[in-house]
C-alpha positions as CSV (number, residue, x, y, z in Angstrom):
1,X,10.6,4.5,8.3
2,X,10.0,8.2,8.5
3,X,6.9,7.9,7.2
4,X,5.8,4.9,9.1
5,X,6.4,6.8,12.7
6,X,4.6,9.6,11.1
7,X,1.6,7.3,10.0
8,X,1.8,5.8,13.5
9,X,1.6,10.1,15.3
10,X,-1.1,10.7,13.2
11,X,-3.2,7.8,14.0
12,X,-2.5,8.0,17.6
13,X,-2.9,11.6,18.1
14,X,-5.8,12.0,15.1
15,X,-7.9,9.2,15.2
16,X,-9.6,9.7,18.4
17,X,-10.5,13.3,18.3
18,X,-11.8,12.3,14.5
19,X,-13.8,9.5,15.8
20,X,-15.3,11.8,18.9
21,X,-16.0,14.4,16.5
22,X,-18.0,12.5,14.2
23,X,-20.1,11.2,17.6
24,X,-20.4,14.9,18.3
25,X,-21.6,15.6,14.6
26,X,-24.2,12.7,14.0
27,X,-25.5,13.1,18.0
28,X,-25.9,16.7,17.2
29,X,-27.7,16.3,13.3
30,X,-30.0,13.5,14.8
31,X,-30.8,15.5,18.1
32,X,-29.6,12.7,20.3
33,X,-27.6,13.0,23.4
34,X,-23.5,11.2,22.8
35,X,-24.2,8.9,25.3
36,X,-27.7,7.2,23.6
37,X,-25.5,7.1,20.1
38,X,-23.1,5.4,21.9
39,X,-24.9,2.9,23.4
40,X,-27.0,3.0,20.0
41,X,-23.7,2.1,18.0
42,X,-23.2,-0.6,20.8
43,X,-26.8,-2.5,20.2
44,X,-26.4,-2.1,16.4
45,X,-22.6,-4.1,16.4
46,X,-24.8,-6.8,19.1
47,X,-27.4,-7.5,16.4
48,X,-24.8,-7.2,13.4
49,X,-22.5,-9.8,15.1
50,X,-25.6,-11.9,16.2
51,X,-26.4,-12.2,12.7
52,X,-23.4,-12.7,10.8
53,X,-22.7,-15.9,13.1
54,X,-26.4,-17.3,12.8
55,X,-27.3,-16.5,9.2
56,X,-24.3,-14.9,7.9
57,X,-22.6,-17.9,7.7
58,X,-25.2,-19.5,5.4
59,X,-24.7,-16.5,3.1
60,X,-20.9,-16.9,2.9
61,X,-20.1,-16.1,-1.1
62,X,-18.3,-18.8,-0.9
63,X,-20.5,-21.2,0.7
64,X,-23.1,-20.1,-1.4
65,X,-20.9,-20.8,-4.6
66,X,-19.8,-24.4,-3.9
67,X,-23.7,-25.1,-3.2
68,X,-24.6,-23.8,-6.6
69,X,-21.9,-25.5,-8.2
70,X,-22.4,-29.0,-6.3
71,X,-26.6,-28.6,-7.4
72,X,-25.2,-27.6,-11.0
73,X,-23.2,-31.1,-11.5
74,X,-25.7,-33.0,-9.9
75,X,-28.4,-31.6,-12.7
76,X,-26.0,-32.8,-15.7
């Protein structure tokens, strides 16, 4: 339980100022201002999503496997 509450501080209290200072970091080492690599990080999880649910989905492992096997029983 102990440790639960103290996995639960550190996350709370952490994980923000870890995730602002790694915007800081990469804005600052590609010369960027925070706000462009946040709207950067924005557009790139847009086109991710847009693809996983038009393509993606095709691509599925295992889609893809009961394709391959249902072409593999048909050959034989």
């Amino acid at each position: 339980m102990i440790a639960l509450l103290l996995y639960r501080f550190l996350a709370d209290h952490f994980g923000p100022w870890a995730i602002a200072f790694a915007t800081r970091m990469l804005a600052r080492g590609l010369n960027m201002p925070e706000p462009l690599v946040h709207s950067t990080g924005d557009y790139v999880l847009a086109q991710v999503t847009a693809f996983e649910h038009s393509i993606g989905r095709s691509l599925c492992p295992f889609r893809l496997t009961r394709l391959l096997r249902a072409c593999w029983r048909g050959r034989h």
